[in-house]
C-alpha positions in Angstrom: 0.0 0.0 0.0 1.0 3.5 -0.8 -0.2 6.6 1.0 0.1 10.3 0.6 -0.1 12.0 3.8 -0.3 15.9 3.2 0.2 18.7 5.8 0.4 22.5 5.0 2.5 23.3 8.1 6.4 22.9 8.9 6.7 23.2 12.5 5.0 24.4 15.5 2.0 22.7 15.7 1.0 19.5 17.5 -1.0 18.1 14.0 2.7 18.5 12.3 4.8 16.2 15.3 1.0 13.9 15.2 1.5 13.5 11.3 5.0 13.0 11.3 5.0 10.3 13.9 1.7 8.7 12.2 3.8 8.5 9.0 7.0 7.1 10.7 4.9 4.8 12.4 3.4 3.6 9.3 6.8 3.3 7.1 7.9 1.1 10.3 5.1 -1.0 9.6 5.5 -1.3 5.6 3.6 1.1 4.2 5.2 3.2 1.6 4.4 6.7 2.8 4.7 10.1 0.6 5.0 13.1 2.8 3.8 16.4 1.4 4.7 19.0 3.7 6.2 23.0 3.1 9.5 23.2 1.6 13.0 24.4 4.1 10.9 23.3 7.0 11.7 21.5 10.3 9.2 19.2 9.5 10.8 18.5 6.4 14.0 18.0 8.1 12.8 15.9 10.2 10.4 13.8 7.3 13.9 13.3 5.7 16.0 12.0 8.8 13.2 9.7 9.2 13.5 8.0 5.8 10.4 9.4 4.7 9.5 10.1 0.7 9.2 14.0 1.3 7.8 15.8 -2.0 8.2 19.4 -0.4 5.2 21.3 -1.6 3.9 24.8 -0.4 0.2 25.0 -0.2 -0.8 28.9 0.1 -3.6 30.4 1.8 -6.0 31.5 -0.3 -5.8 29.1 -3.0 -7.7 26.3 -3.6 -7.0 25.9 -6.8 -3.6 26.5 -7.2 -2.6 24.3 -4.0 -5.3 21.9 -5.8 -3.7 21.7 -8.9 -0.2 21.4 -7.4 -1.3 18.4 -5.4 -3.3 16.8 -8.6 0.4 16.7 -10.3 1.7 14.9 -7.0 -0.8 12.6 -7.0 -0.3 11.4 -10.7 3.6 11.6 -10.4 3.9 9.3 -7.2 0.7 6.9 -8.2 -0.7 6.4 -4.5 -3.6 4.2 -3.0 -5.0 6.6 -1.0 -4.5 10.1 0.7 -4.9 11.6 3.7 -5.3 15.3 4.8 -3.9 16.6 7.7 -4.9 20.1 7.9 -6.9 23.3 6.8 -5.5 23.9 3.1 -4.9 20.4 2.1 -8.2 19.3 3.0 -9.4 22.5 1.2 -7.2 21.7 -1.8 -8.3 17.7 -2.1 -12.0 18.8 -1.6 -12.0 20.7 -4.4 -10.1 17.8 -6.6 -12.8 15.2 -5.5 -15.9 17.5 -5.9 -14.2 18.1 -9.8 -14.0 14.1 -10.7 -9.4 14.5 -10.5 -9.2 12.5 -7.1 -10.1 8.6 -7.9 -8.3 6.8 -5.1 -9.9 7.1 -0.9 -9.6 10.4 0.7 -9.2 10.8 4.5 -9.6 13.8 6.3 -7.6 13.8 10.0 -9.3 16.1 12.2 -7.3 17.4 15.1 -9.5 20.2 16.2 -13.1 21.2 17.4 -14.1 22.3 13.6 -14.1 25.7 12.8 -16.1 25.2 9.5 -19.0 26.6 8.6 -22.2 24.2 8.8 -22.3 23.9 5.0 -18.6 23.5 4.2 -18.0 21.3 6.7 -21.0 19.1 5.5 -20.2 19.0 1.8 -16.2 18.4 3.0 -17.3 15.5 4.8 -19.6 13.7 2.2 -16.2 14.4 -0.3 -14.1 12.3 2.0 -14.0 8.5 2.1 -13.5 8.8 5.8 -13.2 11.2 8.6 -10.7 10.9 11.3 -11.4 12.5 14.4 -8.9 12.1 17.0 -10.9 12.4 20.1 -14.8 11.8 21.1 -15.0 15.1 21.2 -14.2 16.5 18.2 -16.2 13.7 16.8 -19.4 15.1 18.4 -18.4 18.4 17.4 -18.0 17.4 13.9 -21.6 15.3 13.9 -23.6 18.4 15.2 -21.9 20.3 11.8 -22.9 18.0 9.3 -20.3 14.9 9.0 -22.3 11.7 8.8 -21.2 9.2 11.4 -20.5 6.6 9.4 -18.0 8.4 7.6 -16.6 9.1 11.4 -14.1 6.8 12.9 -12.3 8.2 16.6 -8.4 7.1 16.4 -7.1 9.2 19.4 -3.7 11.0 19.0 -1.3 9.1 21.3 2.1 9.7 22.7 5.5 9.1 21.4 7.6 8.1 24.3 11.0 7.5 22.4 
């Protein structure tokens, strides 16, 4: 299996350490992991130490299209089985390539926090994806009461590294 996890952050942020360690995990395990992340980062740094297939790739704000069509050519370059989004932009950007008929292969969407999205977004976001990964009980409820189906939800809770 072959997976594509995308982030649009390089550092800072618990989701970035979360997603790098899910990847690393997963490479461990067999899978062959692609790891999308923002160029002359520290999570890209990091990605690379780790062994990971890093495709450095800024995704900018405002630009769902752009950061969509950059990811389409990823996609088609590194032939994945399935992609998962890690945060805000990518999920944006992967959205928009599903609702457009350019993302065959199983999308999942990793949600770390209480949503933010309005009602509607987060509704038609959420029938886009294949699955939805909340990472604790109660973002699941809080994503339920905005729209996301549950059977599209699935509660994997973040864990902790203790190397």
């Amino acid at each position: 299996m072959r997976v594509m996890q995308v982030l649009h952050q390089g550092g800072g942020a618990g989701s970035v350490t979360s997603t790098l360690h899910l990847s690393l995990g997963l490479r461990r395990a067999g899978v062959d992991v692609v790891f999308v992340c923002p160029p002359e980062t520290e999570v890209e740094a990091l990605a690379l130490d780790g062994k990971l297939a890093v495709r450095p790739l800024a995704l900018r704000p405002g630009e769902r299209r752009a950061n969509a069509a950059a990811l389409a050519e990823v996609l088609v370059r590194e032939d994945v089985d399935l992609v998962n989004s890690q945060s805000a932009r990518d999920r944006a950007a992967l959205t928009w390539l599903r609702l457009t008929g350019r993302l065959p292969i199983p999308l999942v969407l990793t949600r770390r926090q209480m949503p933010r999205t309005f009602f509607l977004e987060n509704w038609l976001v959420s029938r886009a994806a294949d699955r939805v990964v909340a990472v604790s009980g109660a973002v699941a409820a809080a994503l339920r009461r905005r729209g996301t189906p549950e059977r599209k939800l699935a509660v994997i809770p973040n864990g902790l590294v203790t190397a």
